[in-house]
PDB file of N, H, CA, C and O in Angstrom:
ATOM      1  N   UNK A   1     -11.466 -11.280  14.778  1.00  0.00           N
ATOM      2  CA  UNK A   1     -10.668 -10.098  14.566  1.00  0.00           C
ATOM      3  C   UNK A   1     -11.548  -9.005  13.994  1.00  0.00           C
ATOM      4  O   UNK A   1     -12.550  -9.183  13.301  1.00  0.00           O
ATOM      5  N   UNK A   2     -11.112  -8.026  14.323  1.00  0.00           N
ATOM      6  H   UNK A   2     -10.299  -7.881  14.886  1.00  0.00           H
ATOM      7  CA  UNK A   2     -11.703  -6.515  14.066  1.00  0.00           C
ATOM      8  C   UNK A   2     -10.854  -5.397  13.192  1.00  0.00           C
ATOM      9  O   UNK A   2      -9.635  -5.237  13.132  1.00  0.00           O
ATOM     10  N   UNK A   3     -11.555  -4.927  12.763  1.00  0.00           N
ATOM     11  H   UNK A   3     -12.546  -5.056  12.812  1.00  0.00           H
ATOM     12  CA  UNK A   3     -10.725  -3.490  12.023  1.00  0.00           C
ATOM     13  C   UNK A   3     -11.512  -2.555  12.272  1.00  0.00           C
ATOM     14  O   UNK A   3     -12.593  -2.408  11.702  1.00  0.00           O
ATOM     15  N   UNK A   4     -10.988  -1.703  13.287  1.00  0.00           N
ATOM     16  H   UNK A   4     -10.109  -1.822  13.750  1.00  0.00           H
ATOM     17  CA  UNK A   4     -11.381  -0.162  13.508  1.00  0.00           C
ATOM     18  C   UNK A   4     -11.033   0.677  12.585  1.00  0.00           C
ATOM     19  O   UNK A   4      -9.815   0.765  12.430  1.00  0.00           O
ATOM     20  N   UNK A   5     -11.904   1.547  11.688  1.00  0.00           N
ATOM     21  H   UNK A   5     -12.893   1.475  11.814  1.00  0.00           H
ATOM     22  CA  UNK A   5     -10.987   2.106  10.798  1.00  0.00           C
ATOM     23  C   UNK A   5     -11.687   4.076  11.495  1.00  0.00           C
ATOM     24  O   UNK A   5     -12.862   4.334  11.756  1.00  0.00           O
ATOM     25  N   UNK A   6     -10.664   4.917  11.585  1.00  0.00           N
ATOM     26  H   UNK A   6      -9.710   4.707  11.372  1.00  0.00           H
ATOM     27  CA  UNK A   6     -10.831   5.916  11.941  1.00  0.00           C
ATOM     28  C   UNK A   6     -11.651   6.639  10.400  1.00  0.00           C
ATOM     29  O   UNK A   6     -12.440   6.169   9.580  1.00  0.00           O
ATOM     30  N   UNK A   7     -10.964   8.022  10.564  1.00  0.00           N
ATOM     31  H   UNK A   7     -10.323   8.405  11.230  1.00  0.00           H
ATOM     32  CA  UNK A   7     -11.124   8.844   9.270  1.00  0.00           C
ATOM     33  C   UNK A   7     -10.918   8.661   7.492  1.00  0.00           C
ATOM     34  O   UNK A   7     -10.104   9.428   6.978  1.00  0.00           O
ATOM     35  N   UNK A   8     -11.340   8.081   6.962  1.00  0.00           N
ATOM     36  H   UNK A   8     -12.001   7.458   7.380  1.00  0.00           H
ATOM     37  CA  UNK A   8     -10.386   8.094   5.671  1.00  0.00           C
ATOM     38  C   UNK A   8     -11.210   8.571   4.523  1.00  0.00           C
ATOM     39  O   UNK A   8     -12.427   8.703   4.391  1.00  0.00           O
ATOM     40  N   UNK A   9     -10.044   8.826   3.610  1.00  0.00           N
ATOM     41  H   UNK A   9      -9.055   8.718   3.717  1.00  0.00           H
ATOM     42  CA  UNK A   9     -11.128   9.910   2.665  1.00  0.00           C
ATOM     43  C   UNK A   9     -11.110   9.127   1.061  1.00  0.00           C
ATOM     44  O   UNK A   9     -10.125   8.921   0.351  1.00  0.00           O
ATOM     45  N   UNK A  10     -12.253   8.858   0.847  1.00  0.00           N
ATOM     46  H   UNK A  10     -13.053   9.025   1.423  1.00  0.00           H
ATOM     47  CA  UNK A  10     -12.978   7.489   0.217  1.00  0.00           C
ATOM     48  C   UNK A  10     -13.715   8.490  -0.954  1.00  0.00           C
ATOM     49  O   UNK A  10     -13.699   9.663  -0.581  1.00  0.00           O
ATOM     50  N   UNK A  11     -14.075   8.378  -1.699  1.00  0.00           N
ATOM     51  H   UNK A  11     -14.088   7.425  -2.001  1.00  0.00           H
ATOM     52  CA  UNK A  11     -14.820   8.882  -2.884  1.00  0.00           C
ATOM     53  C   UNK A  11     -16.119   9.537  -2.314  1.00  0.00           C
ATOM     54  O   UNK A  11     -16.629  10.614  -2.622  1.00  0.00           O
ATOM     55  N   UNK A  12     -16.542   8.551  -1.350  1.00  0.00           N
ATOM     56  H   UNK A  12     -16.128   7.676  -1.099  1.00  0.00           H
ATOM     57  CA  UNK A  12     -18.305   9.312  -0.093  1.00  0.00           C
ATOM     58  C   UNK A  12     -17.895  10.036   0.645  1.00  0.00           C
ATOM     59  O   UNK A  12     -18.576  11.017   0.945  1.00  0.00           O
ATOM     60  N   UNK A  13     -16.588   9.825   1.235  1.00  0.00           N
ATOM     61  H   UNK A  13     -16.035   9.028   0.991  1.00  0.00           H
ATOM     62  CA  UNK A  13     -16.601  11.253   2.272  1.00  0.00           C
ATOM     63  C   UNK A  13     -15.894  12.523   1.795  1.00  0.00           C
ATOM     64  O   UNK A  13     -15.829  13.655   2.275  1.00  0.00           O
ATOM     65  N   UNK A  14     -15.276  11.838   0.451  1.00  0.00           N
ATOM     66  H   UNK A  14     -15.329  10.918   0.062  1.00  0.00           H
ATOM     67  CA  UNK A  14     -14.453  13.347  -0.494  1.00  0.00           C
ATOM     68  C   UNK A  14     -16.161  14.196  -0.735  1.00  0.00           C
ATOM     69  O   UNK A  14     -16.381  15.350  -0.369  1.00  0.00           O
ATOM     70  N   UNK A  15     -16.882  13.561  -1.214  1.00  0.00           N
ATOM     71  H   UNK A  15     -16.704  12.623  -1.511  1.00  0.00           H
ATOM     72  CA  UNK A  15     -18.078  14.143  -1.895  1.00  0.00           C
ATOM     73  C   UNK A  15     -19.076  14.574  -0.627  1.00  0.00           C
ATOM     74  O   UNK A  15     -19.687  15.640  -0.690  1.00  0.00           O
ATOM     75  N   UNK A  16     -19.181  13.883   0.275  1.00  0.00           N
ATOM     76  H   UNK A  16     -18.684  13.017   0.327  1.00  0.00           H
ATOM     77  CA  UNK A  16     -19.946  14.598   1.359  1.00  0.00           C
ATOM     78  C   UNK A  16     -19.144  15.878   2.146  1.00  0.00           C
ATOM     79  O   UNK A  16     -19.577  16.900   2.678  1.00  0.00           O
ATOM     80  N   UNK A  17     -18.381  15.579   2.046  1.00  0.00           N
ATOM     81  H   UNK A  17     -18.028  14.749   1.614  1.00  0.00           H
ATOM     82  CA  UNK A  17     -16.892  17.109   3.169  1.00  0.00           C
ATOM     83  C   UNK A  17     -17.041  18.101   1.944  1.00  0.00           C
ATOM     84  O   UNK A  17     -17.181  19.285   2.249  1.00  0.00           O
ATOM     85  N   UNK A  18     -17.028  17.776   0.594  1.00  0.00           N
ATOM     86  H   UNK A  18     -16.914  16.814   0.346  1.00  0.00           H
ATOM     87  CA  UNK A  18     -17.180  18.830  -0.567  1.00  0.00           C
ATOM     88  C   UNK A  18     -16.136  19.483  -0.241  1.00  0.00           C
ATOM     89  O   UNK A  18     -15.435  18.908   0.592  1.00  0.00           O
ATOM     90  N   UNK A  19     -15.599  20.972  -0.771  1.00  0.00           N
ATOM     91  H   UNK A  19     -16.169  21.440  -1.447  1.00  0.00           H
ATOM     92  CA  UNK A  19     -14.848  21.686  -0.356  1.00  0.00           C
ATOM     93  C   UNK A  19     -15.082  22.785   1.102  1.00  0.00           C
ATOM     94  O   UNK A  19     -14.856  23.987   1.246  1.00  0.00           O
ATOM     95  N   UNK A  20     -15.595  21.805   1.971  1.00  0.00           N
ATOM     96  H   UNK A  20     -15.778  20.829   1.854  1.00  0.00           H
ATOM     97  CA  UNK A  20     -16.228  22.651   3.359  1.00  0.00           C
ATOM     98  C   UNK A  20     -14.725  21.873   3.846  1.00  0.00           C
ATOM     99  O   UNK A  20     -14.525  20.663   3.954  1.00  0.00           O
ATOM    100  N   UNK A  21     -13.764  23.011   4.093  1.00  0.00           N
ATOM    101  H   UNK A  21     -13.926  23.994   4.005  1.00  0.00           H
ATOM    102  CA  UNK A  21     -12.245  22.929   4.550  1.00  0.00           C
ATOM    103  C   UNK A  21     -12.715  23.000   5.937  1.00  0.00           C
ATOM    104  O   UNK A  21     -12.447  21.880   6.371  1.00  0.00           O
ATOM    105  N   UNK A  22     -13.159  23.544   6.705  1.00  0.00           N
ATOM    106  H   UNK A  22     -13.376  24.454   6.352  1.00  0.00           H
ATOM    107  CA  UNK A  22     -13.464  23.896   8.150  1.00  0.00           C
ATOM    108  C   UNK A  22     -14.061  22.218   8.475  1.00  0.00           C
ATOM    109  O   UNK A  22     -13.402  21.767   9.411  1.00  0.00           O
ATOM    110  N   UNK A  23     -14.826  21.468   8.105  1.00  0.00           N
ATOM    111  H   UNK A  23     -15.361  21.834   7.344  1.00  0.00           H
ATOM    112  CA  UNK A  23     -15.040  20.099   8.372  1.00  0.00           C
ATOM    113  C   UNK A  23     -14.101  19.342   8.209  1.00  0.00           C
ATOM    114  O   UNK A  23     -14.014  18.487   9.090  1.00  0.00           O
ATOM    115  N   UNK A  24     -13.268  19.301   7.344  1.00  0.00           N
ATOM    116  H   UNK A  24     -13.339  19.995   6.629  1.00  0.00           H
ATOM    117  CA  UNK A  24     -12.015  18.214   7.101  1.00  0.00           C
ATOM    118  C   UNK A  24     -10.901  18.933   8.022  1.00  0.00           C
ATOM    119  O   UNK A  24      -9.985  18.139   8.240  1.00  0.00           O
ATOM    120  N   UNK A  25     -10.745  19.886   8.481  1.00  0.00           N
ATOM    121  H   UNK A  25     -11.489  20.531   8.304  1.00  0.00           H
ATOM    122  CA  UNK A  25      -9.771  20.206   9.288  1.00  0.00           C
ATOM    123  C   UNK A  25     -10.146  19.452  10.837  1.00  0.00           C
ATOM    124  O   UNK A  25      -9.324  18.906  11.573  1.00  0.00           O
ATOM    125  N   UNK A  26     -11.993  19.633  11.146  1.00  0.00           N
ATOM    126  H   UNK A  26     -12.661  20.076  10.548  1.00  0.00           H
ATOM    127  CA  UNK A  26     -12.045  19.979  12.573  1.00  0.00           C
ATOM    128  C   UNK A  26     -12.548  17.790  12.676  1.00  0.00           C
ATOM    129  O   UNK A  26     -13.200  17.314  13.605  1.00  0.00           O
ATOM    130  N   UNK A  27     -11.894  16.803  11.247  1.00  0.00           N
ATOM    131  H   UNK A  27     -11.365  17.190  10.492  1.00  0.00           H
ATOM    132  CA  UNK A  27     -12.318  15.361  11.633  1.00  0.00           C
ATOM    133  C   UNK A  27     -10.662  15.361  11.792  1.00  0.00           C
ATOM    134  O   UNK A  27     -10.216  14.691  12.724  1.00  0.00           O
ATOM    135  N   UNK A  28      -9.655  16.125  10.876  1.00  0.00           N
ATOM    136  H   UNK A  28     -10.017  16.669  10.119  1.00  0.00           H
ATOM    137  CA  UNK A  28      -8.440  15.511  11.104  1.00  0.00           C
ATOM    138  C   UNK A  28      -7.335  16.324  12.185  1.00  0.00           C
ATOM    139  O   UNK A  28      -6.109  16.276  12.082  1.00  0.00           O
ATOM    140  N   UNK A  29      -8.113  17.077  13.239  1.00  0.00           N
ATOM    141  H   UNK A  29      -9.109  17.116  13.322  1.00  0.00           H
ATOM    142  CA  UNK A  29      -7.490  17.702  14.130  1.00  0.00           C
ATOM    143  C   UNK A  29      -7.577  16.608  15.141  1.00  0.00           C
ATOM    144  O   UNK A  29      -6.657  16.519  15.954  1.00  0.00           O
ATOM    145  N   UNK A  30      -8.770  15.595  15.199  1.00  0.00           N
ATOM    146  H   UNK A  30      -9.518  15.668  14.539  1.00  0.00           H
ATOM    147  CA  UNK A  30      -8.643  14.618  16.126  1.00  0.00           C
ATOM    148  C   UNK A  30      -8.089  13.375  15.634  1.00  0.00           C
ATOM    149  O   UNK A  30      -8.842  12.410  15.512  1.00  0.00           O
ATOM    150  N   UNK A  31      -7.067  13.297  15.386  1.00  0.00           N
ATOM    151  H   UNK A  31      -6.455  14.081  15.485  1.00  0.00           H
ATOM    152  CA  UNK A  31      -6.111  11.877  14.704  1.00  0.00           C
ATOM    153  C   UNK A  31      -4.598  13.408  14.998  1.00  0.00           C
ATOM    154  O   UNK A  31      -4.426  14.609  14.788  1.00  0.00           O
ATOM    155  N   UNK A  32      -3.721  11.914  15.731  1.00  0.00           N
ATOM    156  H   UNK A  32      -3.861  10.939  15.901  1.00  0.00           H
ATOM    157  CA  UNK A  32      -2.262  11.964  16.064  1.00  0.00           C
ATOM    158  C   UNK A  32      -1.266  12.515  14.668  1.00  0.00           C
ATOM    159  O   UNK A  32      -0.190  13.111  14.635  1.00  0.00           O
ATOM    160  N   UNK A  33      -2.447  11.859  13.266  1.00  0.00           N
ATOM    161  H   UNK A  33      -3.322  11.375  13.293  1.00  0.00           H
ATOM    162  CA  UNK A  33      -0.883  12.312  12.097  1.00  0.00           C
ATOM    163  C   UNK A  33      -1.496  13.129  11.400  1.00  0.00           C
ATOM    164  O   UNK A  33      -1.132  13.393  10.254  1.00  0.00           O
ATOM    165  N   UNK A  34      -2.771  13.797  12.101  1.00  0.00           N
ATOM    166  H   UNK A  34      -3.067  13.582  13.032  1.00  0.00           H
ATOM    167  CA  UNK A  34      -3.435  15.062  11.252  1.00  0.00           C
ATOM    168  C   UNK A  34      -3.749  14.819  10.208  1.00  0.00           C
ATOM    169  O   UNK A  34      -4.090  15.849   9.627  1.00  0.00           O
ATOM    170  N   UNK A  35      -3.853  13.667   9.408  1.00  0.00           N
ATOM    171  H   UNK A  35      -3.576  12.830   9.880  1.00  0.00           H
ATOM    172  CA  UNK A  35      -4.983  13.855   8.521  1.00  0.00           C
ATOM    173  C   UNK A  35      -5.497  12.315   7.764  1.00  0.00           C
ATOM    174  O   UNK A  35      -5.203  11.193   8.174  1.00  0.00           O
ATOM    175  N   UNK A  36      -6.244  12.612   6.694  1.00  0.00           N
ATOM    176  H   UNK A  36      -6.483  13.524   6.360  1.00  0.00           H
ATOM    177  CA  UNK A  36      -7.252  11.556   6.694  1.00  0.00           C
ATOM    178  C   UNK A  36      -6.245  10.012   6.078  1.00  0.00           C
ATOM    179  O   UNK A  36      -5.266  10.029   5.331  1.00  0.00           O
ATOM    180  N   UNK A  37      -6.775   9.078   6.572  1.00  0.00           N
ATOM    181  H   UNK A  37      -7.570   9.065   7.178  1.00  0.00           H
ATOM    182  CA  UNK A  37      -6.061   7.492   5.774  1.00  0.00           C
ATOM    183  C   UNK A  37      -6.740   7.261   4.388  1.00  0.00           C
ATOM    184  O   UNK A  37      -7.838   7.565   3.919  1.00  0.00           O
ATOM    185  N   UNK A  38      -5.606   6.579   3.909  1.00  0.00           N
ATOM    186  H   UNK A  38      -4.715   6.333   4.289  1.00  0.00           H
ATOM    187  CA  UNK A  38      -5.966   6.430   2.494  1.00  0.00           C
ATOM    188  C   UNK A  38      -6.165   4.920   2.697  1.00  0.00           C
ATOM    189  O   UNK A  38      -5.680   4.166   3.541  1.00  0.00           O
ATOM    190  N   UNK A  39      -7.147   4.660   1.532  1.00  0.00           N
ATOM    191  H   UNK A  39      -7.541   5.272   0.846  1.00  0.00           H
ATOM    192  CA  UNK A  39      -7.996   3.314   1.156  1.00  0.00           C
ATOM    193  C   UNK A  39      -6.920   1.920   1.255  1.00  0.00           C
ATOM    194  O   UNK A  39      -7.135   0.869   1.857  1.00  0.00           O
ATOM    195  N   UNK A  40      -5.918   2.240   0.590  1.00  0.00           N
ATOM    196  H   UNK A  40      -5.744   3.094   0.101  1.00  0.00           H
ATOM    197  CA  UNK A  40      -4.439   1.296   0.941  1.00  0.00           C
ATOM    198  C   UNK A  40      -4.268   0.924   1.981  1.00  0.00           C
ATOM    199  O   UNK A  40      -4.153  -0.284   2.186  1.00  0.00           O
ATOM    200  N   UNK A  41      -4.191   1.868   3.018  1.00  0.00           N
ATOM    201  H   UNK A  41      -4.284   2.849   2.851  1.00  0.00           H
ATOM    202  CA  UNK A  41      -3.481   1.665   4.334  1.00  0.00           C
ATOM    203  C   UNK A  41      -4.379   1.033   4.973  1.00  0.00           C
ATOM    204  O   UNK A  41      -3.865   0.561   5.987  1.00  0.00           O
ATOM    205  N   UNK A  42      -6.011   0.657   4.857  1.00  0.00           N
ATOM    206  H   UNK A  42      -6.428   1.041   4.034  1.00  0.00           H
ATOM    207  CA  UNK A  42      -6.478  -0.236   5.542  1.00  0.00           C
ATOM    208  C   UNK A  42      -6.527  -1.379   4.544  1.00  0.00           C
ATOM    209  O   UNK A  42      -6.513  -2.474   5.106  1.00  0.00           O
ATOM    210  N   UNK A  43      -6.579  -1.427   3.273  1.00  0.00           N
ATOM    211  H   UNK A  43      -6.591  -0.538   2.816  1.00  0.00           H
ATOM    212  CA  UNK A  43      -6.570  -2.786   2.795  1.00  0.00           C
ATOM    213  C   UNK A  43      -5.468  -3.864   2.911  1.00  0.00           C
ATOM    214  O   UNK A  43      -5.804  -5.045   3.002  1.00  0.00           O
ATOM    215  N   UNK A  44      -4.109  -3.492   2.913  1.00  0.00           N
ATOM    216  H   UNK A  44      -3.836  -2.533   2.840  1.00  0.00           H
ATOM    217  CA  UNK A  44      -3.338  -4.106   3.076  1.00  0.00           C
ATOM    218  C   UNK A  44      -3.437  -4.783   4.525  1.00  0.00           C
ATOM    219  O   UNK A  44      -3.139  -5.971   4.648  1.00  0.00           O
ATOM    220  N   UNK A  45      -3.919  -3.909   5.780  1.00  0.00           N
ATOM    221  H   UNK A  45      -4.161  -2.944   5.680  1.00  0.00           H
ATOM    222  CA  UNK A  45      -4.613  -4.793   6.863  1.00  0.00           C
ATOM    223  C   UNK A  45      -5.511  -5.745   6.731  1.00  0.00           C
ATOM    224  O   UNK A  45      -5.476  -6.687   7.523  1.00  0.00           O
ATOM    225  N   UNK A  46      -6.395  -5.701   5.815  1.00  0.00           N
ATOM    226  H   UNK A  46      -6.424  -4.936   5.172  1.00  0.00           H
ATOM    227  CA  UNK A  46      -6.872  -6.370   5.861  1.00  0.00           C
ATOM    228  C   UNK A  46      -7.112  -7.495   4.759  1.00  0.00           C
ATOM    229  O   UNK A  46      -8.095  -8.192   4.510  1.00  0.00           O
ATOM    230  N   UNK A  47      -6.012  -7.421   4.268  1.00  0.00           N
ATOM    231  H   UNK A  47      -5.213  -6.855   4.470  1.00  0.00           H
ATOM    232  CA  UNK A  47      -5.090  -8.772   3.239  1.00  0.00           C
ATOM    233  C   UNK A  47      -4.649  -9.523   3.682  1.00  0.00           C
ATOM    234  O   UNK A  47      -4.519 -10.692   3.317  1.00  0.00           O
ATOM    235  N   UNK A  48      -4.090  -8.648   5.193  1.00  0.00           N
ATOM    236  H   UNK A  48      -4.195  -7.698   5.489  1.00  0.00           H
ATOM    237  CA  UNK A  48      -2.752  -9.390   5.381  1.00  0.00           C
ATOM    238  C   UNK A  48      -4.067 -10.704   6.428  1.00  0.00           C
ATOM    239  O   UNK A  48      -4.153 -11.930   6.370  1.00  0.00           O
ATOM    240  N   UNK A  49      -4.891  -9.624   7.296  1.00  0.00           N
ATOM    241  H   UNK A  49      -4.821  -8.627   7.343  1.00  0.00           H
ATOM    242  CA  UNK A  49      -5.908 -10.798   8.152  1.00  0.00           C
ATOM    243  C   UNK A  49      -6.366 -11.791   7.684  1.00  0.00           C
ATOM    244  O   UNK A  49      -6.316 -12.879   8.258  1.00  0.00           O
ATOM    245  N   UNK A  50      -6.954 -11.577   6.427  1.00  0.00           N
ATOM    246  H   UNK A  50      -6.994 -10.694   5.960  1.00  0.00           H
ATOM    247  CA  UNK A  50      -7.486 -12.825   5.408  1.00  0.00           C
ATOM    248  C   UNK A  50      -6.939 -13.938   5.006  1.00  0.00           C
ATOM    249  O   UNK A  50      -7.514 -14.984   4.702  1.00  0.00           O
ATOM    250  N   UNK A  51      -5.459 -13.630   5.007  1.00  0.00           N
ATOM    251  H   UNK A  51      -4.992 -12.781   5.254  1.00  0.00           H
ATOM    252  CA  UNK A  51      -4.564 -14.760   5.100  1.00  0.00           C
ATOM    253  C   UNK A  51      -4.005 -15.682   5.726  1.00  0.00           C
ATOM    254  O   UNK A  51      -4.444 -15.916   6.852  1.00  0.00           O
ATOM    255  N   UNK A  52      -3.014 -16.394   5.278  1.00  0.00           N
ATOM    256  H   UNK A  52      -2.657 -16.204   4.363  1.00  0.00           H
ATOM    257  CA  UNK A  52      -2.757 -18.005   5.996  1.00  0.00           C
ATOM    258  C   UNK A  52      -1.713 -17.021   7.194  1.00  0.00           C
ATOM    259  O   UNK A  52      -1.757 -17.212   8.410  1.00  0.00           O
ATOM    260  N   UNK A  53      -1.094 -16.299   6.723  1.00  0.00           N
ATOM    261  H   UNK A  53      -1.059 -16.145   5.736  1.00  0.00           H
ATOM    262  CA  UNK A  53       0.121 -15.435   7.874  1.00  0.00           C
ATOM    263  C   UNK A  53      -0.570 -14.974   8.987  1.00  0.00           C
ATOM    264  O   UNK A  53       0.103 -14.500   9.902  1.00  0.00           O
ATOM    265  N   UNK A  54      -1.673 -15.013   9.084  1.00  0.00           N
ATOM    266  H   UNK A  54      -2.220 -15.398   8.340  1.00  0.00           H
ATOM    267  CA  UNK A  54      -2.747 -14.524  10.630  1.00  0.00           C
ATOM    268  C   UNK A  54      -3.417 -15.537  11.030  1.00  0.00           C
ATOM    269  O   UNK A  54      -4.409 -15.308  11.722  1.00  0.00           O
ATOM    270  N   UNK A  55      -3.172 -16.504  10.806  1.00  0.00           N
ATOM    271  H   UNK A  55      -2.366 -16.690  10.244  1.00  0.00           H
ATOM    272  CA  UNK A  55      -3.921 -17.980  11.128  1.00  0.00           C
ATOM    273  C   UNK A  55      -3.797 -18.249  12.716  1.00  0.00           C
ATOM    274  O   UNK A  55      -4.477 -19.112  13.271  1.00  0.00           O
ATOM    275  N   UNK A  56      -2.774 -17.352  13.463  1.00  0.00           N
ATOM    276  H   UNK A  56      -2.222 -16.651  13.012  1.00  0.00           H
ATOM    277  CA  UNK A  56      -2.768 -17.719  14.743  1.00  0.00           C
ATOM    278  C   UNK A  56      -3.207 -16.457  16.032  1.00  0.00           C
ATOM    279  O   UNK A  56      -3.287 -16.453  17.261  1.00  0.00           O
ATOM    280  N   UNK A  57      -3.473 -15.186  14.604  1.00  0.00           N
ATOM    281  H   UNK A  57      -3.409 -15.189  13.606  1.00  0.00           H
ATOM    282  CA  UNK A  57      -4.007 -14.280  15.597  1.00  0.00           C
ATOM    283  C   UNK A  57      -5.639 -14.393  15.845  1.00  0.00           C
ATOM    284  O   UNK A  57      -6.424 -14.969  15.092  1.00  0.00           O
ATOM    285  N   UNK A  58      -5.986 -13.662  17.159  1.00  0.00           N
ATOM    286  H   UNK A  58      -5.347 -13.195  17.771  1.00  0.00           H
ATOM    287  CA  UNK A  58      -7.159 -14.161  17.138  1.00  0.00           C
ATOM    288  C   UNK A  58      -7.791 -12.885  18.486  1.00  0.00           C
ATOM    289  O   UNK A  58      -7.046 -12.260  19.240  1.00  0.00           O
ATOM    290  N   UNK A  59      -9.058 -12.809  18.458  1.00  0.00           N
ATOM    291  H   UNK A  59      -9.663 -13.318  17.846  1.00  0.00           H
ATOM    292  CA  UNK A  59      -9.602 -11.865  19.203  1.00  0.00           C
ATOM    293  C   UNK A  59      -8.905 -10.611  19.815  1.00  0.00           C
ATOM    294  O   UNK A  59      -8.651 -10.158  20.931  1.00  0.00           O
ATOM    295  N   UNK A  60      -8.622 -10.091  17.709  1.00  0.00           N
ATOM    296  H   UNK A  60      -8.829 -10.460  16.802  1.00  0.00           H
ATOM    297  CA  UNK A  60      -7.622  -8.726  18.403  1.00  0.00           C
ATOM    298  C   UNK A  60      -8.656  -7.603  17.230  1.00  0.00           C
ATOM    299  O   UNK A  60      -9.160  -7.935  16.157  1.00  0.00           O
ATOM    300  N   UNK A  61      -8.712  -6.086  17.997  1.00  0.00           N
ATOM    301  H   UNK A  61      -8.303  -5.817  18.869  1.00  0.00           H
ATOM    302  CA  UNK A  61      -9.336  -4.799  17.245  1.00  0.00           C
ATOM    303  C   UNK A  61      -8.154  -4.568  16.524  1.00  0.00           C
ATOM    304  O   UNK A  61      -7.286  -4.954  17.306  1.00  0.00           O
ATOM    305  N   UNK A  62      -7.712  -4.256  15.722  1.00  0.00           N
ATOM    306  H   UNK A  62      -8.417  -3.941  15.086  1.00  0.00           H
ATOM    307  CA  UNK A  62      -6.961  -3.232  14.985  1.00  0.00           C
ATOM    308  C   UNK A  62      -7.659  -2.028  14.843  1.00  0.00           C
ATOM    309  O   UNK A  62      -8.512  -1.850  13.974  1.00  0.00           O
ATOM    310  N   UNK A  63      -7.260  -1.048  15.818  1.00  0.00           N
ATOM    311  H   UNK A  63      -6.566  -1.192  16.524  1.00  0.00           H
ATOM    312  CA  UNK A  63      -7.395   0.587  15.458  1.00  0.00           C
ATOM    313  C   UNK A  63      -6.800   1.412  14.244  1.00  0.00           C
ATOM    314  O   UNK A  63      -5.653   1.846  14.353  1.00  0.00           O
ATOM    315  N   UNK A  64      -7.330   1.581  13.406  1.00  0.00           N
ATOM    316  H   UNK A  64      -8.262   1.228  13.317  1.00  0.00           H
ATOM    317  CA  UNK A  64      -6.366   1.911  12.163  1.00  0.00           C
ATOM    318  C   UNK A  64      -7.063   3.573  11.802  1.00  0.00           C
ATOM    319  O   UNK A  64      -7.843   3.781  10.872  1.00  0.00           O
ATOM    320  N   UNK A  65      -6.733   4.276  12.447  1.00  0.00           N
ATOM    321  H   UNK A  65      -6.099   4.107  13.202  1.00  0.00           H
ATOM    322  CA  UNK A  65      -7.358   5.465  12.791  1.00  0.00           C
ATOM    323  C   UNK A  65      -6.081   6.804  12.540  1.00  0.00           C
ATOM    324  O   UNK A  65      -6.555   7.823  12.038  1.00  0.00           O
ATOM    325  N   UNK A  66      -5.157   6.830  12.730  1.00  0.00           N
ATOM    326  H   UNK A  66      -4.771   6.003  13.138  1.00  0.00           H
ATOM    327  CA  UNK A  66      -3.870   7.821  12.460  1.00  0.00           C
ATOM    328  C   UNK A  66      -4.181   8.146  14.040  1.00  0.00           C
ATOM    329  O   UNK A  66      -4.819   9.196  14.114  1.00  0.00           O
ATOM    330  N   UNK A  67      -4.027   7.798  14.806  1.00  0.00           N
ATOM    331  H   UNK A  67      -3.509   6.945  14.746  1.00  0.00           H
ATOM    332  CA  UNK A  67      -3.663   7.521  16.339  1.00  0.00           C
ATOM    333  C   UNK A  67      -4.699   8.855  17.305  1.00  0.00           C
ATOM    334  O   UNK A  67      -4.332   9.689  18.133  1.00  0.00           O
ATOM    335  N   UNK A  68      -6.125   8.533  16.702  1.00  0.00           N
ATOM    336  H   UNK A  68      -6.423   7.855  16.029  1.00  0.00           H
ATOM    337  CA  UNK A  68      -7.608   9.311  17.048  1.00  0.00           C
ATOM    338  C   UNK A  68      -7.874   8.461  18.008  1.00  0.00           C
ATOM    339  O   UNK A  68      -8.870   8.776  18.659  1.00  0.00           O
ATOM    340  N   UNK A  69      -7.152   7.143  18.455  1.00  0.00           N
ATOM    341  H   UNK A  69      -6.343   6.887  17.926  1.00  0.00           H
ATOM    342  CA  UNK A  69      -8.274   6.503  19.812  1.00  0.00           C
ATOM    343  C   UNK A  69      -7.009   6.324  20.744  1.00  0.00           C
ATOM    344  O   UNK A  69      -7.090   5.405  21.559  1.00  0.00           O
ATOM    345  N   UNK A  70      -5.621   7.226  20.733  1.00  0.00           N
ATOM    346  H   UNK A  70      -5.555   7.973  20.071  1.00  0.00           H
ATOM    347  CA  UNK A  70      -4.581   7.488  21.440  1.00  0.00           C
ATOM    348  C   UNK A  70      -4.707   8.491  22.837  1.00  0.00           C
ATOM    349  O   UNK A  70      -4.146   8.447  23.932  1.00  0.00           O
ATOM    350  N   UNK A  71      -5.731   9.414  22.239  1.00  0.00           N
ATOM    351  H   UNK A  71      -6.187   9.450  21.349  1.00  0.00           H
ATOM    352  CA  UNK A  71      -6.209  10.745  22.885  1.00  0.00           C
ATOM    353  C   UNK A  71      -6.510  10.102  23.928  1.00  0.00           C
ATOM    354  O   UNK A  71      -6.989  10.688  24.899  1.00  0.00           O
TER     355      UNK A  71
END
């Protein structure tokens, strides 16, 4: 199993985007819910994979992107 993770805005990419608004607009114009994922929304994916409740999934990507590989 895989986790695709799109855009998300993490302590490195808050500090690398800085307040350059024209860059964080022109990463979250390409994602479906317009803007960046928070650190949660992929961990809980990948809690839930680590566990006995996914024991029967198997050779799957999870795109976890705000719907950037929809386009």
């Amino acid at each position: 199993m895989a986790i695709s993770p799109g855009p998300f805005l993490t302590p490195a990419s808050d500090r690398d985007l800085g307040d350059n608004q024209a860059a964080r607009d022109a990463i979250t114009s390409k994602t479906l819910l317009k803007r960046f994922g928070q650190p949660h929304e992929l961990a809980e994916l990948a809690a839930f994979i680590a566990s006995d409740r996914a024991s029967y999934i198997t050779g799957v990507n999870y795109a976890v992107d705000g719907g950037a590989s929809a386009w």
